[in-house]
C-alpha positions as CSV (number, residue, x, y, z in Angstrom):
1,X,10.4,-12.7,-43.4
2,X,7.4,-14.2,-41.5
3,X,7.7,-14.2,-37.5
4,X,7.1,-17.0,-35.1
5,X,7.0,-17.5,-31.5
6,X,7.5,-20.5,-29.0
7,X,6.0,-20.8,-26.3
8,X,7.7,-23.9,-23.8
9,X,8.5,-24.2,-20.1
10,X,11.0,-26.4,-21.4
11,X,14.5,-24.6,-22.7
12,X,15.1,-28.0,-24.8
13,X,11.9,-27.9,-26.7
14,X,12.6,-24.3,-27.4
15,X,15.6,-24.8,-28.7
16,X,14.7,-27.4,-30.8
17,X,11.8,-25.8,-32.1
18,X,13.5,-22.7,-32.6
19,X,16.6,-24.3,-34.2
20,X,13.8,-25.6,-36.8
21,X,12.0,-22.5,-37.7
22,X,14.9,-20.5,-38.5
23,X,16.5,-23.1,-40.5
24,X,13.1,-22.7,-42.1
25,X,13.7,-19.3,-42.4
26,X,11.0,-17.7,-39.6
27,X,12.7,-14.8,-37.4
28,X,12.1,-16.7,-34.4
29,X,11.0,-15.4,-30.7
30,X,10.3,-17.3,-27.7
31,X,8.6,-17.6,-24.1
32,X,8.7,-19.8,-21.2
33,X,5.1,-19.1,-20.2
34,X,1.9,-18.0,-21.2
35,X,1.6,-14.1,-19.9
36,X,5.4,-13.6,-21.5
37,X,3.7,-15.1,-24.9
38,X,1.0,-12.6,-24.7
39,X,3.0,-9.7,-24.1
40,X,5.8,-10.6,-26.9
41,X,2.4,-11.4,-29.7
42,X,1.5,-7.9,-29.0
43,X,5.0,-6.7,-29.5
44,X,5.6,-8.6,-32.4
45,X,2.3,-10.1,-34.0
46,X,3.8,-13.6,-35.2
47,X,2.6,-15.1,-37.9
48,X,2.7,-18.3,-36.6
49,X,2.3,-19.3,-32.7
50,X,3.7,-23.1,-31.5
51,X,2.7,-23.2,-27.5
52,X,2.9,-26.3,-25.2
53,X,-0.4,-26.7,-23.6
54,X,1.1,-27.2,-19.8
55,X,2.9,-24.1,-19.3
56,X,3.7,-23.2,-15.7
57,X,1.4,-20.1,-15.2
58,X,-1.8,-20.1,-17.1
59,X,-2.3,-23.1,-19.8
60,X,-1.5,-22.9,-23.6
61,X,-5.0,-22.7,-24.2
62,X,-5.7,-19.5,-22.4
63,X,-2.5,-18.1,-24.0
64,X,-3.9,-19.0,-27.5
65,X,-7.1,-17.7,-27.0
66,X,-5.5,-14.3,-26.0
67,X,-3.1,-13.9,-28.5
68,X,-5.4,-14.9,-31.1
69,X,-8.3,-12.4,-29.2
70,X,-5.6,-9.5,-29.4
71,X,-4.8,-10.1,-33.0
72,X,-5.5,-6.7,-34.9
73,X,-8.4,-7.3,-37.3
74,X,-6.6,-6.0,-40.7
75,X,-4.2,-8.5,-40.5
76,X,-4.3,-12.5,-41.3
77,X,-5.6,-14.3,-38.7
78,X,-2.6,-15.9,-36.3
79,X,-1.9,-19.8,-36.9
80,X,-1.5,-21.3,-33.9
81,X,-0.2,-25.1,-33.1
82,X,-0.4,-26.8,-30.1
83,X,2.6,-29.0,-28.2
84,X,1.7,-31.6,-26.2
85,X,3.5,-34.2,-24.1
86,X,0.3,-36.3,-23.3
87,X,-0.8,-39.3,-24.8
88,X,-2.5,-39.1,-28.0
89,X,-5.8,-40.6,-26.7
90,X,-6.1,-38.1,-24.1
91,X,-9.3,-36.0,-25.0
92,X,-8.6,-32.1,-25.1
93,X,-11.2,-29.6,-24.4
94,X,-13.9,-29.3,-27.2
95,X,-12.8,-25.5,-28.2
96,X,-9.4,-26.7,-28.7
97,X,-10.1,-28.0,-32.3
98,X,-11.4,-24.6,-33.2
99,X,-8.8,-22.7,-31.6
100,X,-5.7,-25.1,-32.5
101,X,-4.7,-26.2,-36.1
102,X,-2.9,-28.9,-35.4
103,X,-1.2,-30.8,-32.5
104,X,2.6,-31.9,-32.1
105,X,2.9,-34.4,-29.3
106,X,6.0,-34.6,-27.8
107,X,8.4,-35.7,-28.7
108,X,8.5,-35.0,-32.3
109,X,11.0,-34.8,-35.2
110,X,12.0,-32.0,-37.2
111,X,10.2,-33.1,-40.1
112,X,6.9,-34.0,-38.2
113,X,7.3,-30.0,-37.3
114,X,7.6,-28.8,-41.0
115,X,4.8,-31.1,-42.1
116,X,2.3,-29.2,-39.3
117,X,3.2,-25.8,-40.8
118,X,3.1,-26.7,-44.3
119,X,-0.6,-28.2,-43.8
120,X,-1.5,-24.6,-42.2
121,X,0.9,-22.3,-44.6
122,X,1.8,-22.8,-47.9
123,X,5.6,-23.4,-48.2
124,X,6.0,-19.8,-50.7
125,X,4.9,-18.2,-48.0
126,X,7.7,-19.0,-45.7
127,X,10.5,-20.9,-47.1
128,X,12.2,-22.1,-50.1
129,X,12.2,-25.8,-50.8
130,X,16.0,-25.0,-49.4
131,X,15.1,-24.0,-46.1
132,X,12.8,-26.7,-45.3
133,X,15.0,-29.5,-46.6
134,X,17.7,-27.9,-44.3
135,X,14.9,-27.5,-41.2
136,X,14.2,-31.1,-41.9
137,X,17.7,-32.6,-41.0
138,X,17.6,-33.4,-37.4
139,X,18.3,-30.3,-34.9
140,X,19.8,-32.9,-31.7
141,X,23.7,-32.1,-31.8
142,X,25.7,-31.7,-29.1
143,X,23.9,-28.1,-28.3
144,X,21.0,-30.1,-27.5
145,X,22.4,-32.5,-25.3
146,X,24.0,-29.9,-23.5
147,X,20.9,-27.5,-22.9
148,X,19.1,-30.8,-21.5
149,X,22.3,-31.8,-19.3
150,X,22.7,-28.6,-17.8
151,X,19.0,-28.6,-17.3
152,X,19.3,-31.5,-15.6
153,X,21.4,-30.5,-13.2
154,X,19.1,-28.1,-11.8
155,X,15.8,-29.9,-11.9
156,X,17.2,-33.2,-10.5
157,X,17.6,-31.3,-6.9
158,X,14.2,-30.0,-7.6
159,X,13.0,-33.4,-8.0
160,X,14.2,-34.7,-4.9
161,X,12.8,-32.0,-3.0
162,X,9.5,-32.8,-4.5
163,X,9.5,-36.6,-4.0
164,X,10.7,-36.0,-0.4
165,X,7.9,-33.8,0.5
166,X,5.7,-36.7,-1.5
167,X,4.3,-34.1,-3.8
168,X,3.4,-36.5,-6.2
169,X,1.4,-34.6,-8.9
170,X,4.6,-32.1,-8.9
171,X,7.0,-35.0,-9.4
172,X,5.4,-36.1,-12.1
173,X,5.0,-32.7,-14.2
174,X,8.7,-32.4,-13.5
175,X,9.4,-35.7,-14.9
176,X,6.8,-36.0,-17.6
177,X,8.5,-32.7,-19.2
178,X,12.1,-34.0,-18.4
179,X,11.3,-37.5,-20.3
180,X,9.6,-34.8,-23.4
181,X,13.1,-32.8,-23.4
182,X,15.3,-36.1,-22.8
183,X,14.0,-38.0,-26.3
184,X,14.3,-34.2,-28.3
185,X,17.7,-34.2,-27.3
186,X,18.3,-38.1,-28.5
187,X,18.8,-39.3,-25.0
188,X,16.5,-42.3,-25.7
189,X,17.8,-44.2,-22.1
190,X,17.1,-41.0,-19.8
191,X,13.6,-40.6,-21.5
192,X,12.4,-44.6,-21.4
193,X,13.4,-44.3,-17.3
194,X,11.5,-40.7,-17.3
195,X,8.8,-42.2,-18.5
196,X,8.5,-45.4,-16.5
197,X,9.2,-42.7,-13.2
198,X,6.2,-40.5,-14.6
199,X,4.3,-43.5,-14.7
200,X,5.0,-45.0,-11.2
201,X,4.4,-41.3,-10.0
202,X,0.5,-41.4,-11.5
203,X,0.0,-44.5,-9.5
204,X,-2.7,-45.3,-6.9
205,X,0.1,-45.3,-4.4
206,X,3.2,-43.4,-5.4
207,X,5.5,-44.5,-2.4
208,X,4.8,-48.2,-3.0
209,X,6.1,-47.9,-7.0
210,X,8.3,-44.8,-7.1
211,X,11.6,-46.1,-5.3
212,X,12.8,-48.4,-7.7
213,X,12.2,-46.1,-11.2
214,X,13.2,-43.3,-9.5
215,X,16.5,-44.9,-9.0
216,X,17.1,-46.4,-12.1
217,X,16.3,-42.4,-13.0
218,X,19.0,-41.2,-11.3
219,X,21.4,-44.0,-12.6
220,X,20.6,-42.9,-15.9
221,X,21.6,-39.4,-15.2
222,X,24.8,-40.1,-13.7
223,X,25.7,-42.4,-16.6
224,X,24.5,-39.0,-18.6
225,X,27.0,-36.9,-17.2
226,X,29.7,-39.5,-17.5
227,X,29.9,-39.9,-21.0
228,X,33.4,-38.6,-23.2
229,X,33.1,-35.0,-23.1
230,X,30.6,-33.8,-21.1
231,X,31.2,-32.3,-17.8
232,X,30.7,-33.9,-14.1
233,X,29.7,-32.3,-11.5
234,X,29.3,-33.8,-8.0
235,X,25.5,-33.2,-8.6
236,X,24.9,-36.1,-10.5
237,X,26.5,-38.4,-7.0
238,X,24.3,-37.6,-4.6
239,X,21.8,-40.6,-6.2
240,X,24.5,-43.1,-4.5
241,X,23.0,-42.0,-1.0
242,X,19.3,-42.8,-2.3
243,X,17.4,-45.6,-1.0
244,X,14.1,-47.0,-1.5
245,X,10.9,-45.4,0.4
246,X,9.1,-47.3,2.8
């Protein structure tokens, strides 16, 4: 059995990812930041290394380049594949080519995830055609949903603090990710408003376009939590009290 590791800030992404691979058949392993990666590539020298380029301590890039710097030299060199939530025009850095096999931009389906490993590692190598038909049939079930709503429950109180305080560039990373995790988990509403937010939040003047996508945001959360079987909590009220900023 081959090993893999994830490397995501975001617990939906991981799951996702890691609900993939070991359909796939990969013993799976997984880290919500780069030094953590490092330390569990020593420990376990994955074949294969997935890591989101924004990771909350040092950047997926310096991660990659040392796991793949610590990688013993009798054994097959590590494949490594980037995540991304930014725009697929964005330009990356010009080692990241020759460091990265591929890139997966946010987000992605199942099938776009196979695909990237089967163009780096032949499919004998990992799986049987079983496993990857089964890795291929979408991972966003109810586990899913609930990863990303109790997530959500924690970040949203995060976010306000942020937009309070008019950090704007930390708004945005908190939304930007929040909008990746939203459409992995298939809650297309929450991720269209995340992304309109994350734009209004990378304007000229935050305070002047944030009010009303950051409360059509917040609606979208509460009507989230609403929904037949999921739980509310009075977390998802507070919105109600919100009103635009000057």
């Amino acid at each position: 059995m081959l090993y893999a590791l994830i490397v995501d800030d975001d617990p939906v992404c991981r799951m996702f990812c890691s609900t993939v691979l070991s359909q796939a058949g990969f013993r799976v392993f997984t880290a919500s930041n780069g030094r953590t990666a490092v330390a569990q590539a020593i420990t376990h020298q994955p074949e294969l290394v997935l890591i989101d380029l924004h990771l909350p301590d040092i950047t997926g890039q310096e991660a990659a380049e040392r796991i793949c710097g610590s990688w013993p030299k009798t054994h097959a060199p590590c494949l490594a594949i980037a995540i991304t939530g930014c725009d697929k025009g964005r330009e990356f850095d010009p080692s990241h080519q020759a460091l990265f096999h591929t890139t997966l931009h946010k987000p992605f389906l199942a099938e776009c995830l196979i695909q990237a490993i089967q163009a780096v590692m032949p499919i004998k190598q990992w799986a049987s055609g079983a496993h990857a038909d089964r890795a291929i049939k979408e991972p966003r079930n109810s586990y899913l949903k609930l990863r990303f709503q109790n997530e959500l429950k924690h970040e949203l109180a995060v976010l306000d603090q942020a937009i309070t305080a008019l950090n704007w560039r930390k708004s945005e990373k908190l939304v930007h990710r929040l909008a990746g995790a939203a459409a992995l988990a298939n809650c297309l509403d929450i991720a269209r408003s995340g992304r309109q937010l994350s734009r209004a939040l990378s304007a000229e003047n935050p305070a002047r376009e944030v009010a009303e996508p950051y409360l059509e945001f917040l609606q979208q959360a509460a009507d989230l939590s609403l929904e037949p079987g999921c739980q509310t909590t009075s977390g998802f009220r507070w919105f109600e009290s919100k009103r635009p900023f000057p």
